[in-house]
Structure formats: structure tokens, C-alpha cells
C-alpha positions in Angstrom: 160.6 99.7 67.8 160.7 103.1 69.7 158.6 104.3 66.6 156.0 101.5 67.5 156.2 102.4 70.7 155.3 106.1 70.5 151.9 104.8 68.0 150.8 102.3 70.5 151.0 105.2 73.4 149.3 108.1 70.7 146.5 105.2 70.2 146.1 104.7 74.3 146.1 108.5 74.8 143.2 109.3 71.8 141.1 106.3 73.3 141.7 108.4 76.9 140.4 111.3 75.8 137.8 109.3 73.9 136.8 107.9 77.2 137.2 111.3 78.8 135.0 113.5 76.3 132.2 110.5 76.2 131.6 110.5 79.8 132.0 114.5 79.6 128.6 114.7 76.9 126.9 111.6 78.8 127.0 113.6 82.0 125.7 116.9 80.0 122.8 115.4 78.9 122.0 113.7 82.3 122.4 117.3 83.8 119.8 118.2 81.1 117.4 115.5 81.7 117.4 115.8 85.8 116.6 119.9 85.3 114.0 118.6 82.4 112.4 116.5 85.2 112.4 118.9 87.7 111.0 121.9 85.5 108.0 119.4 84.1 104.3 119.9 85.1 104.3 117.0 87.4 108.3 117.7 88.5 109.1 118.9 92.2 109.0 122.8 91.0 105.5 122.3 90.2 104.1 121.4 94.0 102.7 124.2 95.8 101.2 122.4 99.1 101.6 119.5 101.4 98.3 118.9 103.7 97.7 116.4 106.3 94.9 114.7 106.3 93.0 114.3 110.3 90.3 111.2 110.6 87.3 112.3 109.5 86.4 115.3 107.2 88.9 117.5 105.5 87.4 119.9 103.8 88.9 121.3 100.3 88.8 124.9 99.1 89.9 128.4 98.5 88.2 129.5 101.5 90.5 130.1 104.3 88.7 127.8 106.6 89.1 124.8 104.7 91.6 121.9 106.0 92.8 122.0 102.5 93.2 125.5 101.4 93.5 126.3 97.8 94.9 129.1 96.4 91.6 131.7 95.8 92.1 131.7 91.5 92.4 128.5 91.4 89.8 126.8 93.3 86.0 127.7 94.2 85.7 128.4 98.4 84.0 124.6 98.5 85.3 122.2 96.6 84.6 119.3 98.1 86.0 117.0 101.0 88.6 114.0 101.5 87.1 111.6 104.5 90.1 109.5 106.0 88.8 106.4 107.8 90.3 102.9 108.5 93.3 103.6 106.3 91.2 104.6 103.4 90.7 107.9 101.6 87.7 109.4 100.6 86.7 111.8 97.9 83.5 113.8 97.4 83.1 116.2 95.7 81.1 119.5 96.0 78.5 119.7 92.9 79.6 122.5 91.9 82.9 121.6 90.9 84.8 120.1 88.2 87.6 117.5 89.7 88.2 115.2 86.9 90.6 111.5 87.0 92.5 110.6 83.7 90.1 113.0 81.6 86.2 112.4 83.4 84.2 114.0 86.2 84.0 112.4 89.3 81.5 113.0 92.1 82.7 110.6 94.7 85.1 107.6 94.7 87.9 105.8 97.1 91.6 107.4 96.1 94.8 104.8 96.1 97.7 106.2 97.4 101.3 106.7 96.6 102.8 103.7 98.1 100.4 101.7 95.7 102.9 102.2 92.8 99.6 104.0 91.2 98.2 106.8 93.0 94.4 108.4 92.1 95.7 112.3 90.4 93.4 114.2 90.3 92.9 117.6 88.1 91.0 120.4 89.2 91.9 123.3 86.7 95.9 124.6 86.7 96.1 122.4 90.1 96.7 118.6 90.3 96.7 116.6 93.2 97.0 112.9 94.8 97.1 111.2 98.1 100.6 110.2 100.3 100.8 108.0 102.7 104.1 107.6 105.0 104.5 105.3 108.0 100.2 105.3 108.4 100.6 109.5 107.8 98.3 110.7 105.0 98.1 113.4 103.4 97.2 115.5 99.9 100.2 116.8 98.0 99.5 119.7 95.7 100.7 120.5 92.0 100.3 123.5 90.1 101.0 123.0 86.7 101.8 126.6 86.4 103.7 127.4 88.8 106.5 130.1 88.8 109.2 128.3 90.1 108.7 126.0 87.1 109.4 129.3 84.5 112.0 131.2 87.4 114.2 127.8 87.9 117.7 129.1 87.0 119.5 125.5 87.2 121.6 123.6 89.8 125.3 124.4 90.1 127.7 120.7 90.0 131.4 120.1 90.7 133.4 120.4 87.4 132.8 117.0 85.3 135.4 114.6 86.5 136.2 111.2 85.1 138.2 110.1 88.2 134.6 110.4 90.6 133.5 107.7 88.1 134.1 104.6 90.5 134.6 101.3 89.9 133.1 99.6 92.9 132.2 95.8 94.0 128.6 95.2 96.2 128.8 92.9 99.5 125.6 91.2 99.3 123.2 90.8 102.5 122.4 87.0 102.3 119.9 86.9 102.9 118.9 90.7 102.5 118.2 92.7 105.5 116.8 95.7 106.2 118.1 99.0 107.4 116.7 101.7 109.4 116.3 105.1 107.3 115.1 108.5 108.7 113.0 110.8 107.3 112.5 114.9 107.5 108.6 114.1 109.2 111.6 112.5 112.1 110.2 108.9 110.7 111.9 105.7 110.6 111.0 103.4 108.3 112.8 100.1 107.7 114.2 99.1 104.1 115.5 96.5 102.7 119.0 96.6 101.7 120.5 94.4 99.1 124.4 94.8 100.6 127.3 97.2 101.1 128.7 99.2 97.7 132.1 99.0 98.7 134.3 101.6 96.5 138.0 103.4 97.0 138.8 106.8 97.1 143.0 107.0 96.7 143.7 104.1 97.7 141.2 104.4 100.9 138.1 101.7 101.4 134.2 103.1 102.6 131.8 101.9 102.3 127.2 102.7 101.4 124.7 100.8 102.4 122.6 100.1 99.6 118.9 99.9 98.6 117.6 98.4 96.0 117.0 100.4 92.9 115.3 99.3 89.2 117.0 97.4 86.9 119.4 95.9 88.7 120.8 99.5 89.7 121.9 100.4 93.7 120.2 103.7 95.5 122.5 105.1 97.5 121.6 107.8 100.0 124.6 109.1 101.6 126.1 112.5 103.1 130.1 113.7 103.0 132.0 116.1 104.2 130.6 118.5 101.4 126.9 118.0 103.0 126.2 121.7 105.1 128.7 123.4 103.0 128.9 123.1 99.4 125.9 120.6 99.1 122.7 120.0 100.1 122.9 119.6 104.3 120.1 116.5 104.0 122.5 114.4 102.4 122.6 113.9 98.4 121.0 110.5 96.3 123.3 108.1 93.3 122.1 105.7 91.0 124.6 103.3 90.1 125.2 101.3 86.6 123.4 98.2 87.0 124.9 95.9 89.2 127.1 92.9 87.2 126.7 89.2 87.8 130.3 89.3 89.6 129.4 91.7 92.1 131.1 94.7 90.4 129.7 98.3 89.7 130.7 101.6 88.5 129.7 104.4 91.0 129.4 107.6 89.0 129.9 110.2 91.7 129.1 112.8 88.9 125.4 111.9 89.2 125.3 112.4 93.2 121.8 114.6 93.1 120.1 116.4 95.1 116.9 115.2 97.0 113.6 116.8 96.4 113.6 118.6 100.1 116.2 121.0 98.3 114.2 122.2 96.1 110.5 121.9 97.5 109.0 122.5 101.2 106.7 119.7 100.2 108.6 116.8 99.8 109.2 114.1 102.5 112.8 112.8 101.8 114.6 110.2 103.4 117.9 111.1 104.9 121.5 109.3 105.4 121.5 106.5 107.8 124.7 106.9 110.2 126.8 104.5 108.5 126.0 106.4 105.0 128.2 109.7 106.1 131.1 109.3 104.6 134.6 110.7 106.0 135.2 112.4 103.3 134.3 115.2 100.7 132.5 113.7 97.6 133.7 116.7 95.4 131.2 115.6 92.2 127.5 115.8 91.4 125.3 118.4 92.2 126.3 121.6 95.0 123.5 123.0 97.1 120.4 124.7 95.3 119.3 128.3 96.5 118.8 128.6 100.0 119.4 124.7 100.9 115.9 124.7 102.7 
């Protein structure tokens, strides 16, 4: 009996450290993947302008006059001009230049915007570029596809992988859903809807995230802790969680808290934490602060 004992707990302990070690590698390669993402041509590293757009004519160029000014090896002084008018966008372009969309010259046509799902890019050499709108604010957001904080990034510091951040959690549906206020770094608010309340323990202590919706049945959590000023990003830090299951349960993987682009670029627009979102206490997983913490 004792000898059937001490196989049973040798069996529990090697599918432990099974668990352990698998979770280890699968947040490695996530770690991979989100510096991957970030180093890409069309990642955050890669943006090296945000402009506003005023109604009317905005012109677009390396000359430093232009609304729009281009860096001066990149672009020709005139390259064209974006016309904002009754919520639209308008391109034309100077005839001397060669803007391209998906691989052909354009002249003049009517950009869609970000909030479409399927924003106009836009290639005009190294640089790439494509209209934003938020809360009725547009404006041109700039890529360069060489850029040196693409080749210069040296990585994101996280917490030390641990299993116990990994958090079985249950969601509190909104029935029906209802929509939450969330701020922005422009010092917007824009309204979301929120599909409930991840509700998740911490030894032994309940708190709580309001939750938006994310794809595939996941929950996008934006949220701040005591760790947010300190050792992480002061804006706050985003989570995916698994996919939601049909009983209301989900695993909250505090090891994949992230970083939001405003950490990394002066050109993002990121939402922050709403009030009930900052949590009480320190979130000791995911990823630390990067650089500076703009």
C-alpha cells in the first residue's frame, strides 16, 4: 500500500512539472512572437510620425512647411496633399511622385480609415502610411519600414515565468451588455461595450476587471496595479484571456499582461485603465516597463 502510495504521488509530481515546464516554453514563445510583432515592418517600432489632419488642405512633404513633414531622404519637398472634409479623407497626389496602394500608382482617390477594420496604406518609398480616426480626430500615422528602433530594439524585460499568475477565473456577464467609459492619452473618452466583470482571486482575495470584448471568444482586459509607475508601464498594461467557456469560467494568464503601444512609440493613441480597472494590488507577472516608460 505505502509503496502504491509513493507511485501515485511520483506520477502527480512528474505531471506538475509537466504542467509547469509546458506553460514555461508556451510563454517563451509568446515572449518571442509579441517582440517578433513589435520588431516587423508594419510593428509599433517601425512608426516615425503621428500628424493631425485640419479641415481643408494638408499638405505632404519633406519640406519644412508642409502640414505633413516628411523626413528630407525619404520624400520629395511636395508630395502631395490629404483634403479632410465632411468626415472624409482626401488624397492627391503631386505628379511627381510615386505613392502607390497594394502595388499601383495612384493620382487621387478617397482613403478609408482605421476604424473601418480596413484602412487605405499607402507606400511611398521606405515610408508607409494610413489614415486614423478617434472620436471624429483624424489624422496620418507614419511607418518607416526602416527604421532604427526596428534593428536597435534590445527586448522587454518580464517578471520571472510563474505558473501561479496563471488564473483560473469565472466572467459576470452584463445582460444585456453595457458599455463602459475608457480614456484615452489624446484625454478622450470613448464609450465600449463590455461583455461583464472577469472576476479572479489572488490568495484567497476576490477583484475584479471590467472586460471588453476580444476575438474568439477571448476577454481584453486593460487594467493597472500597484506595479503600474514603478516596475511597469505607468499607462496601465493589456491581457488576453483563453477563450471564455460556455460555463462562464476562464484562465487569466497574468504572464501575458503586455505592454501597450504608448510604451514603446510617441505615436500611438492608447486607451488607458478605467477607475474600477486599478487593481489593489501588485500584478507581479508579464511584461516590466520598457526604456524610459514614455
Amino acid at each position: 500500500m505505502i509503496a502504491s502510495l509513493l507511485l501515485m504521488a511520483s506520477a502527480t509530481n512528474m505531471l506538475a512539472d509537466s504542467t509547469v515546464e509546458d506553460h514555461k516554453a508556451e510563454i517563451e514563445e509568446w515572449h518571442r512572437q509579441r517582440v517578433e510583432s513589435l520588431t516587423a515592418q508594419d510593428g509599433w517600432l517601425s512608426l516615425i510620425g503621428l500628424f493631425w489632419l485640419h479641415e481643408g488642405s494638408n499638405s505632404i512633404g519633406s519640406d519644412p512647411q508642409a502640414d505633413i513633414n516628411l523626413p528630407t531622404d525619404k520624400s520629395p519637398p511636395q508630395a502631395g496633399a490629404l483634403t479632410l472634409a465632411n468626415d472624409e479623407v482626401h488624397l492627391q497626389v503631386d505628379e511627381s511622385t510615386n505613392i502607390t496602394h497594394e502595388g499601383r500608382t495612384v493620382s487621387s482617390m478617397t482613403l478609408a480609415v482605421d476604424t473601418t477594420g480596413q484602412p487605405t496604406i499607402l507606400d511611398l518609398g521606405d515610408l508607409q502610411f494610413f489614415v486614423i480616426e478617434r472620436s471624429g480626430k483624424y489624422g496620418l500615422r507614419v511607418r518607416d519600414r526602416h527604421h532604427p528602433a526596428r534593428f536597435s530594439f534590445p527586448g522587454v524585460e518580464m517578471f520571472p515565468i510563474d505558473f501561479d499568475w496563471r488564473i483560473n477565473g469565472r466572467l459576470a456577464t452584463h445582460d444585456p451588455p453595457r458599455t463602459i467609459p475608457i480614456p484615452n492619452v489624446l484625454g478622450q473618452v470613448n464609450h465600449q461595450e463590455s461583455p461583464g466583470t472577469a472576476i479572479f482571486k489572488v490568495e484567497g482575495h476576490s477583484y475584479s476587471i471590467e472586460a471588453l470584448a476580444g476575438s474568439r471568444g477571448r476577454l481584453y482586459l486593460i487594467f493597472a496595479d500597484q506595479t503600474s509607475g514603478r516596475e511597469t508601464y505607468g499607462g496601465g498594461r493589456f491581457l488576453y484571456s483563453e477563450p471564455v467557456a460556455d460555463n462562464g469560467t476562464v484562465v487569466i494568464d497574468f504572464n501575458k499582461a503586455y505592454n501597450p503601444p504608448c510604451a514603446f512609440t510617441d505615436y500611438a493613441t492608447c486607451p488607458l485603465p478605467p477607475r474600477q480597472n486599478k487593481l489593489p494590488i501588485r500584478i507581479d507577472a508579464g511584461e516590466k516597463s520598457y526604456g524610459e516608460d514614455h
